[in-house]
Structures are given as structure tokens and as C-alpha cells.
C-alpha angles and dihedrals in degrees: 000000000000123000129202115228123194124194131177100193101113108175109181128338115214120184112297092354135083125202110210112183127210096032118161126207100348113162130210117274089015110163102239120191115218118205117204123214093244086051099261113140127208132177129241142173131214118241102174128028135173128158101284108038138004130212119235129199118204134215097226151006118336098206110120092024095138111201096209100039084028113112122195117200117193109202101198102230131077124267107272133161141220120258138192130156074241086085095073110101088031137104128203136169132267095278087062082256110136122267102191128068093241116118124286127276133259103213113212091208142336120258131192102251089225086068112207120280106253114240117259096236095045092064121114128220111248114233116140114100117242105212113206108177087251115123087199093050101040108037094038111017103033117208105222119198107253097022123104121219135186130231113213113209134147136205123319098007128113105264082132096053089052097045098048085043080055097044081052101047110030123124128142108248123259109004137084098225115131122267137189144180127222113187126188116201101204116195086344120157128258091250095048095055084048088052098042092047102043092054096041086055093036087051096044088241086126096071094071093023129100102204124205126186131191113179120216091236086055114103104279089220083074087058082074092069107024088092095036088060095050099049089053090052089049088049102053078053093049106038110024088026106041097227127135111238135204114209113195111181106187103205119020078164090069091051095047092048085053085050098060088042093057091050087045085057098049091050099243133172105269124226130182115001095345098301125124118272088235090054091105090061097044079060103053085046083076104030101053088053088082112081144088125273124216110249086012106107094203129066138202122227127182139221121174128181113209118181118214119238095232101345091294121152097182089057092119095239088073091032093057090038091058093055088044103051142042106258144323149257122203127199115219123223090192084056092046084054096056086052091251118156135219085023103199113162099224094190083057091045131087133170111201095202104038095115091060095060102046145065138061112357091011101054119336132302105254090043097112091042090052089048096047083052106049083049095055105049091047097057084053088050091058096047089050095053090049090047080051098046082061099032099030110238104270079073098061123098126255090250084052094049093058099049088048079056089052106044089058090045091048091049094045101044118023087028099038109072124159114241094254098041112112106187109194108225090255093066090039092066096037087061082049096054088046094050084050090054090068081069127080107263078241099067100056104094104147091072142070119258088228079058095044088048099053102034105026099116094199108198093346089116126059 
């Protein structure tokens, strides 16, 4: 049975935390409710406790908190939220209240917001290929049903644009089970939630999508939760509702930055850059939440965009989001500047468990041969235009000459991909094959002579 305790004994208030003092049997993560003198009322939840204060952080701002006409009332129970597969459709902000001006909403059932770790040896092995429309995610990088896997941008460049082309185009391949996309804007702008929810409803995405948005002017201590809501949501779909969910978290940089606020505020020891030193494991809180359960008929993917401060792969919030997932994207700025959407950098990118996802009766057969030699080549076509930009390009061999064609040809046309555009993966390895065929059949040693035979397009293309 759960009891309600009020207490009046403010000590301090310091940015986004409130110290109450004797305060009895408060647990952590204990829901607290703050009254304001003028009758307001925000939420709060208690992240340190001993036996003559507890520390109290709050869901909002703590302007007009007064210590001595100020009540704490500790509820006794965790912060959870309500969930329904009626949620779907719908956006709400990032205290799981709802942004739109539809009706209200009639939860099935409550569930704690931390969600519960899954046990080791009921995990399943991922294996079933997400297809997202994306050339450059699906031929090179493939997307597997159950894995998370990060999306490296930096400032200024479209990770948007992709996310909200993904949240448009995403099925798993070849069944008719339900899927659905929550996406959580965290610290997003204004202009970017209006972006995100007005294509989601002109494309029809919204249909199948839980929206959460969190604003940048909204307190950054809500940033804390705002994923956290939107993973429980995708696990009462995926689990209880056997659906397969897609989680997109955009950006995991905002919450990591109100992460290192909120230890600021409690006067921790720093580590790298500023950032708590747990900030590794409240990562993988969230991370490890994606996955597939034995028994269980949904699944949970990730994707998570995590912008770089400066460019910089070794920040720690990419470093630490490398360790913690399977696998990374990169967005290119060299690519942005050729005009070239969407500009993932295939030679930066790697998809662990690509291999688990493709292949006969998931994707094609010659799918990881085709891969392996797109990759290749390209790599070639980069060292012969920096070999160019020092000899000029009337120096470079023949062989070199033909790889400098195709590296053009494999950036403008298996790259390059209008914003509406969904490629199946079967065209998207057919553009492959005719892209390989600029090559010498020599040359092509990445793939299987039965595929070469049967796919190997000679002087078809010009």
C-alpha cells in the first residue's frame, strides 16, 4: 500500500535540485509532488537519500520555489507512465502529457519508466533485415531487427531529414506483422518539432508513429526521462503487443549535455570533459533496452542520432556510444558539399551485425559479395583522386582512371537518393551490380563467379 508524505522543511534549492530535510524513508527514485505557494504543482524525483535530507530533482523550472510556503510530497512509488497501442498517432511532450489537441487518452495499464534489464539468456539473436528505403543503409550498412545503432552527425548537417525519411519508410522485409516507429525529439528546436510533426502527419508516418518532443526552451532536467518514456512505450508494443518497433532518440548529445548539468548541480566529481564518470552506464541504461526476447513475438531496434561536438569522434559522448552499440553511421560533410543526400560516408560506417540480417531468403544471395565490393572500389576511387589532386589526373593509370569514373558514378547514383525516393533492396543491389560492371570482370574479386555470371551487367553501362 502506498502513503503519501508531506513535508515543509526546504532546505536549499539549486538549480534544478531541491534539498528537503527530515525526510524519512524516501527511496531512490521516489516521485515526489512540489506545491507551490501560489498553488502550481510540478513534479520531481529523488536521486540521493540518507536519514536527514533527500535530494530532489525537479521536472521543471525551480524559479518561484519558496523554502519556507513550499510542500514536498513524496508518493511513495516510481515515476511510470500510462501506455495503449492508442497512443499511436499521437505526440506528446517530453513528460509523456499530450501535445496535440486530439482527445485524451485511455491507458491499458501503468508501467515504471526504468523499464527492467532483460536477462542475458532470454535474448534473442537478431537476424531479420530492417529495410529503410536507404541505399546506403541498406546495401552497405544493413539495418537488423533487435540491434541499435548510432547515427554520427555534426552540426548543421541532415540527420533530421534522414530520420524523419527512415521513420517514413521502415518495414521489416518480407512479413506482414505489425511495425511502428517512436521517436523521441530530445532538446530539439521549435522548428525542428514542427518539422518532424508536420511530415510525419503530410506522409501518413504518423499513423504507425509515438511521437515525443522535448523543446530546447523546455527544462534540460526533462531531457532525463524523455527517452526513457519512449523506450517503455516501445516495450509494452513490442512485448505485450508483438509488434516490431523502431526507437529513434534524436539527440542523444542534448541528453548527455543535461546529464552532465544535473551532476554539475549535485556537485559531483567531473571526468572527461566535464561529464559524469557514470555516464557510460546511464548509456547503456538506455541502450541495452533495444533488443528481442525469446518467447516474446516483437522486437525493439535503435537508432540513435548523436551529433558530434566539432566534428570530433573521440567527444566522449560518441566514444562511449561506439563501446556501447553495435556499429556506427557517419554523416560526411565532403559529401554534404557535393549536394549529395543522404551523405553517409560508407568507408566511416559499419554495421556489426550486418551479416546476420542478409543473405538468401533475407535479402539476396549475393548481397555481402556486392557489399565487400562496392567497398572496395570505393576505397580505390578515393586513393586515386588523392593520387590526382597531386599528379593531376592525365598521370594516373588506366586502372586508376576507371576507379576515379566509378567513384563519381557510385556517389551520384547508389549515394545520391531524393528525399522521397524508397529503393527496395533489390533495386538497391541491382544499381550496385550495374555500377560493378564499370569495372573489368577481373577486378571483382569479392564476389562469387555464380554471382558474377548471373548479375554482371558487361558494356551495358556506358
Amino acid at each position: 500500500m502506498k502513503f503519501e508524505v508531506e513535508y515543509s522543511t526546504i532546505e536549499s534549492v539549486a538549480g534544478p535540485l531541491v534539498v528537503v530535510g527530515k525526510v524519512k524513508n524516501a527511496q531512490y527514485n521516489e516521485i515526489v509532488r512540489i506545491k507551490l505557494p501560489t498553488g502550481e504543482e510540478r513534479l520531481g524525483q529523488v536521486l540521493e537519500t540518507s536519514d536527514k535530507f533527500a535530494v530532489v530533482q525537479v521536472f521543471g523550472p525551480t524559479q518561484g520555489i519558496n523554502i519556507d510556503k513550499t510542500t514536498v510530497s513524496f508518493l511513495g512509488e516510481t515515476f511510470n507512465m500510462g501506455v495503449s497501442e492508442n497512443m499511436l498517432g499521437r505526440v506528446f511532450d517530453g513528460q509523456g502529457r499530450l501535445r496535440d489537441s486530439s482527445t485524451g487518452i485511455v491507458y491499458s495499464t501503468r508501467r515504471d519508466i526504468n523499464g527492467e534489464p532483460i536477462n542475458p539468456a532470454a535474448r534473442g539473436m537478431p537476424s531479420d533485415f530492417i529495410e529503410t528505403g536507404v541505399s546506403s543503409i541498406d546495401g552497405l550498412n544493413t539495418l537488423v531487427r533487435g540491434q541499435k545503432l548510432p547515427l554520427f552527425s555534426g552540426s548543421g548537417l541532415p540527420h533530421n531529414q534522414l530520420v524523419a525519411q527512415i521513420t517514413r519508410q521502415a518495414a521489416v522485409k518480407g512479413t506482414g506483422e505489425g511495425f511502428a516507429v517512436v521517436f523521441a525529439g530530445i532538446g530539439i528546436t521549435y522548428d525542428d518539432a514542427t518539422y518532424f510533426t508536420n511530415e510525419f502527419k503530410k506522409t501518413g508516418a504518423l499513423k504507425r508513429t509515438v511521437a515525443f518532443i522535448n523543446l530546447a526552451d523546455d527544462p534540460s532536467i526533462e531531457r532525463i526521462i524523455t527517452p526513457r518514456l519512449a523506450l517503455t512505450t516501445a516495450e509494452y508494443l513490442a512485448y505485450e503487443k508483438g509488434m516490431h518497433v523502431l526507437v529513434i532518440l534524436d539527440d542523444m548529445t542534448n541528453y548527455c549535455e543535461a546529464l552532465r548539468e544535473l551532476s554539475s548541480a549535485r556537485e559531483e566529481v567531473p571526468g572527461r570533459r566535464g561529464y559524469p564518470g557514470y555516464m557510460y552506464t546511464d548509456l547503456a541504461s538506455i541502450y541495452e533496452r533495444a533488443g528481442i526476447i525469446k518467447g516474446k513475438k516483437g522486437s525493439i531496434t535503435q537508432l540513435n542520432v548523436v551529433t558530434m561536438p566539432s566534428d570530433d569522434v573521440t567527444h566522449p559522448i560518441p566514444d562511449l556510444t561506439g563501446y556501447i552499440t553495435e556499429g556506427q553511421m557517419f554523416l560526411s560533410r565532403d559529401l554534404v558539399n557535393k549536394s549529395i543526400y543522404p551523405p553517409i560516408q560508407p568507408l566511416g560506417s559499419l554495421s556489426r551485425l550486418m551479416n546476420l540480417g542478409i543473405g538468401k531468403e533475407k535479402t539476396r544471395e549475393d548481397h555481402r559479395g556486392v557489399a565487400d565490393q562496392l567497398y572496395g572500389a570505393y576505397a580505390k576511387a578515393q586513393d586515386a583522386k588523392s593520387l590526382s589532386a597531386i599528379v593531376g589526373a592525365e598521370a594516373l593509370s588506366d586502372s586508376d582512371k576507371v576507379y576515379l569514373k566509378f567513384g563519381d558514378e557510385f556517389e551520384g547514383r547508389f549515394l545520391k537518393q531524393d528525399f522521397y525516393e524508397r529503393r527496395t533492396i533489390e533495386k538497391t543491389l541491382d544499381i550496385g551490380w550495374e555500377l560493378l560492371s564499370l569495372l573489368p570482370e577481373g577486378e571483382l574479386t569479392r564476389v562469387k563467379k555464380e554471382f558474377i555470371a548471373k548479375y554482371y551487367k558487361k558494356k551495358e553501362t556506358k
